[in-house]
C-alpha positions, 0 to 999 in steps of 0.5 A: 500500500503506498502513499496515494492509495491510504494517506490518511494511514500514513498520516497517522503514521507522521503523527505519532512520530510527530508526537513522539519527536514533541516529547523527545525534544521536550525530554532533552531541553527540560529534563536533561539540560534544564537539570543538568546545565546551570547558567553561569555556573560551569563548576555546577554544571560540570558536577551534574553532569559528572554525577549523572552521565546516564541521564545525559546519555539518555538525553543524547540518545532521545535526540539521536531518535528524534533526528531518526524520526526526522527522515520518515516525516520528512518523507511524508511530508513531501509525499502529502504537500507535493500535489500543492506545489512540487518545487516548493514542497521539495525546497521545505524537504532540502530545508529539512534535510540540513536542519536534521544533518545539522542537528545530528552532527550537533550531538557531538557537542553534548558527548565532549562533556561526557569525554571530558570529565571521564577519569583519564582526563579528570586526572590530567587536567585541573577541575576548574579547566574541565568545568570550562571546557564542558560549559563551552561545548554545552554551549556550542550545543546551544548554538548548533541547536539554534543554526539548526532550528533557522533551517527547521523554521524556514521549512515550516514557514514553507510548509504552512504556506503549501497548507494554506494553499491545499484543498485538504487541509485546514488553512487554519493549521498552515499559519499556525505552522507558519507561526510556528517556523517565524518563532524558530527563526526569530528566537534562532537569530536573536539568540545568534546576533542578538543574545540580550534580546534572546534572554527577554524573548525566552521562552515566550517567543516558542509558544507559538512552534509549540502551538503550531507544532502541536496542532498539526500533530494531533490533527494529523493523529484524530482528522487526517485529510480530505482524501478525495480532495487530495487526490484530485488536487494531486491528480490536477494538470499542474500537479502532474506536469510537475512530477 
């Protein structure tokens, strides 16, 4: 059974991994980072991190499947919004594409620390050195994160756009995702350019990714789409030119 036959089936799919990427992520910034890591205090920051290292692996790993489930809604994705606009849905997909590559590669920033403070190199180096160390490379995490959240806001920026153009979604659901992509970007860049005005948007200028992210999950898991409008739109002249 492949896409155009059921999408809804394979819709429901996106949503459960949709979910699971919402909770994955929701782990790794408030459970593991926002317990372990303490701002401005790399000695404190180090020592948490020192004394729970299975948490911080089970951050990492939770991360690692989150950019798993990344390539499969990737996929879906493409498959539901090309009939709107081919060129556009294979854009958000490239977008994507270096948003999950960026991310993935960013997770060797959080097993330095893990590195760092294992016994050899506990015994070769002073504490206060260590603690620095670890802060910086969490620190590099954090940007990483935020360059990797500028592709991911302009794919969903895109992809809300091609909802808001389809015939078998709500267009409600497209400006939440387009609300969604301009507070990555936004918050991503100013955390980058501007990191005073980043501190007073935080973590208010993410409600709306949260929102619309959330949105489109849960429709995806209890709605589905129109399928027949689906259809014909994927079988329109425009969208069949394009394929």
């Amino acid at each position: 059974m492949n896409f155009a036959q059921n999408p809804n089936f394979y819709l429901r799919l996106a949503g459960v991994a949709y979910l699971a990427n919402i909770a994955l992520g929701l782990f790794g910034e408030t459970v593991v980072r926002g317990t372990l890591v303490v701002a401005g205090d790399a000695a404190a920051t180090a020592a948490n991190i020192a004394n729970s290292p299975g948490l911080w692996r089970a951050g990492i790993g939770g991360d690692l499947l989150m950019q798993l489930l990344d390539i499969p809604l990737i996929v879906l994705f493409y498959l539901l919004l090309k009939p709107v606009h081919h060129g556009l849905a294979i854009t958000a997909t490239l977008f994507n594409i270096v948003q999950t590559s960026v991310l993935a590669v960013n997770k060797l920033a959080l097993v330095a620390p893990l590195l760092l403070l294992a016994p050899a190199a506990q015994a070769a180096m002073p504490a206060e050195l260590l603690a620095q160390l670890t802060a910086f490379w969490v620190k590099m995490h954090s940007h990483g994160f935020g360059i990797g959240l500028i592709f991911f806001g302009v794919t969903c920026i895109i992809r809300g756009y091609l909802i808001v153009k389809s015939e078998f979604l709500p267009a409600f659901l497209g400006y939440l995702l387009i609300a969604a992509g301009g507070s990555y970007v936004l918050n991503s860049a100013a955390q980058l350019l501007a990191p005073d005005l980043a501190t007073l948007l935080f973590p208010w200028v993410l409600a709306p990714s949260l929102l619309g992210e959330l949105a489109i999950t849960l429709w995806f898991l209890c709605c589905g789409l129109k399928t027949t409008a689906w259809q014909a739109q994927l079988n329109s002249p425009a969208a069949v030119l394009a394929k």
